[in-house]
C-alpha angles and dihedrals in degrees: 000000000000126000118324119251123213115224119207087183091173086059104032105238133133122184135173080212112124107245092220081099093052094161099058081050091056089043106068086034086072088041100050091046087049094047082052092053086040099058084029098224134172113244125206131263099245113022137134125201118219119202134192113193113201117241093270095046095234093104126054126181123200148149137203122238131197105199088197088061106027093233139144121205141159128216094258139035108288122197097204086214097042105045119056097254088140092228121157115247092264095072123098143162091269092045085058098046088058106033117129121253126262 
């Protein structure tokens, strides 16, 4: 029940995204791997990383999660009011640091 999700597990992705647009998919793939390399970060050693591209493509929402710790994280520092997570009120830093994995 619920919406299907899409697994890349080579690469690590999962996204709710019909993959009838495979090509924006792909796109912010590539994007996501190159911001990695960009802000040269160490990634987990066992993390997924879910996107949500918008409707036009242009936008694309995501978040990092390392299954050993049960965290979520960005690549860059996230305020969960100020940016558009889409999170309810209840929601805070310390909520985030401590949600349960998918």
């Amino acid at each position: 029940e619920g919406s299907p999700y899409y697994v890349n597990r080579e690469k690590r992705f999962i996204t709710d995204t019909p993959m009838d647009d495979e090509a924006c998919l792909q796109f912010w793939m590539e994007r996501i791997a190159a911001q990695v390399k960009e802000v040269d970060v160490d990634l987990p050693e066992d993390y997924e990383v879910f996107i949500s591209p918008d409707a036009t493509g242009y936008i694309c929402r995501y978040y990092f999660v390392d299954h050993m710790i049960c965290n979520v994280f960005w690549l860059e520092d996230i305020e969960p009011y100020t940016n558009e997570l889409d999170l309810f009120p209840a929601c805070s830093q310390d909520h985030l640091s401590n949600s349960p994995c998918h």
